[in-house]
C-alpha positions as CSV (number, residue, x, y, z in Angstrom):
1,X,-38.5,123.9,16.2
2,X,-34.7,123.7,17.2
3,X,-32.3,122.9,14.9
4,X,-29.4,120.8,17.0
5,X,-27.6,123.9,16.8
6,X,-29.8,125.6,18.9
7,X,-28.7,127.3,22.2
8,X,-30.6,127.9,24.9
9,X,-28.9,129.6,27.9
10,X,-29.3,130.9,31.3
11,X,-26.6,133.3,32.4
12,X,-25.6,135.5,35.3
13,X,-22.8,137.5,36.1
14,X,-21.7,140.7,36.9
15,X,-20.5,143.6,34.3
16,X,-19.5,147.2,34.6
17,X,-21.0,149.8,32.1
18,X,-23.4,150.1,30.0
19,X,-27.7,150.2,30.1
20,X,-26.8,147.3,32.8
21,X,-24.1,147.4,35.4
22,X,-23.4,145.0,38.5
23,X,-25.2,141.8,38.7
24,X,-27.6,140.3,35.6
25,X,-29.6,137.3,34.9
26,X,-30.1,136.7,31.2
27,X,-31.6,133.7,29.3
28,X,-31.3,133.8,25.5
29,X,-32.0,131.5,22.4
30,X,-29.0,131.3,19.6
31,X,-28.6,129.3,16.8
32,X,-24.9,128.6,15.1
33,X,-23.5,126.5,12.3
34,X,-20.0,124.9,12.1
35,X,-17.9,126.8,9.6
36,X,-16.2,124.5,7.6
37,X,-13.0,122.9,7.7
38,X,-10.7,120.5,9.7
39,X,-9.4,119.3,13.0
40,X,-12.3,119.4,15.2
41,X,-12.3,116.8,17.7
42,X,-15.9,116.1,17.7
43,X,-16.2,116.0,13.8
44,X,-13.1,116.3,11.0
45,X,-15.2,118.4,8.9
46,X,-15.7,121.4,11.0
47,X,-12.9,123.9,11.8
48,X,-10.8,123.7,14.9
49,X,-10.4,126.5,17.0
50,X,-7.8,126.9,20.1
51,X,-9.2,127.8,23.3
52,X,-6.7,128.0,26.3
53,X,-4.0,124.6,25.4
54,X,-7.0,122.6,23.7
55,X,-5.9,122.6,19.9
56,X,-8.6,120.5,18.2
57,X,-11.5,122.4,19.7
58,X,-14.3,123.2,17.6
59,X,-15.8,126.5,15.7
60,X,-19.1,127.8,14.9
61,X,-20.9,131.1,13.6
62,X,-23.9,132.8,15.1
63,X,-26.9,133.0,12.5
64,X,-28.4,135.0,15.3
65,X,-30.8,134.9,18.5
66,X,-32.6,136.8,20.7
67,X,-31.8,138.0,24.9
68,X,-33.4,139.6,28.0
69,X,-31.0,140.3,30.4
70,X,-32.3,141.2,34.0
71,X,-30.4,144.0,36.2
72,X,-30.6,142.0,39.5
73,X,-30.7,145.0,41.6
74,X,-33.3,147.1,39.9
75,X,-35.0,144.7,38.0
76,X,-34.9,146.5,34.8
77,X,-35.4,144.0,31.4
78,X,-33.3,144.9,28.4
79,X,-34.4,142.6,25.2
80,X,-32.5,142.2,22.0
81,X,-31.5,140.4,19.4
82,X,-28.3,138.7,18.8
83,X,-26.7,140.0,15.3
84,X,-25.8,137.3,12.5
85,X,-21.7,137.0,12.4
86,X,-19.4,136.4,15.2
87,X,-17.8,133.3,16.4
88,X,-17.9,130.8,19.0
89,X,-15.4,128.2,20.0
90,X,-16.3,125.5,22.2
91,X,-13.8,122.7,23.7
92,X,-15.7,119.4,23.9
93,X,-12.6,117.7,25.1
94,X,-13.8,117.2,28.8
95,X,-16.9,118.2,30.7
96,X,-18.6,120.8,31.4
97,X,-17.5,122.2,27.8
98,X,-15.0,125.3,27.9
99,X,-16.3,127.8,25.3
100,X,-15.3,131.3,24.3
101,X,-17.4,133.6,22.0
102,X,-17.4,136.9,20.2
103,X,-20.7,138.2,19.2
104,X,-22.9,141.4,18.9
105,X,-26.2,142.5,19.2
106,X,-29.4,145.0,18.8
107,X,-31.0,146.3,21.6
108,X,-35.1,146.7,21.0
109,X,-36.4,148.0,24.2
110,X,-36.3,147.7,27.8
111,X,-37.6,148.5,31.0
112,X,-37.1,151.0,33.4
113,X,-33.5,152.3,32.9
114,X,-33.4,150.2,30.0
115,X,-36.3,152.1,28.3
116,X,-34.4,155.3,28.1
């Protein structure tokens, strides 16, 4: 069961470097809580953040999570987890929410490439 800060996401993009490089598909489960504090527009008792000119937006904390992200042109897997700490700061003031977020993780295996 999911608390309501639960994440699940379905990403693509492209990225240079690494175990995958060029074009990637990756859906992944995180779960955050609201670090403490003040100035949040969406609730006074969670720490604002500034992302781009929005002042009041709001902060979080990953508590960790797990990936696969898909090389789209070789379709190699790379799965992982996402490492507890980092931050994530998400702008509720208009939709779709602008967010920004710093985090690290473990890689636990992989396919082809990604096996190595």
């Amino acid at each position: 069961m999911c608390s309501d800060l639960s994440d699940y996401s379905n990403d693509a993009g492209t990225t240079t470097g690494g175990l995958v490089s060029g074009a990637f598909t990756e859906p992944g489960v995180t779960e955050v809580i609201a670090v403490a504090g003040s100035g949040c527009l969406i609730n006074n008792s969670i720490q604002s953040c500034t992302l781009v000119t929005s002042t009041n937006a709001c902060e979080y904390a990953f508590v960790g999570g797990s990936f696969t992200t898909r090389d789209s042109t070789t379709g190699d897997l790379l799965f992982g987890f996402f490492n507890p700490g980092g931050s994530v700061c998400v702008d509720f003031s208009a939709f779709p929410f602008n967010f920004s977020f710093i985090e690290s993780g473990t890689i636990s295996g992989g396919t082809g490439k990604s096996a190595e």
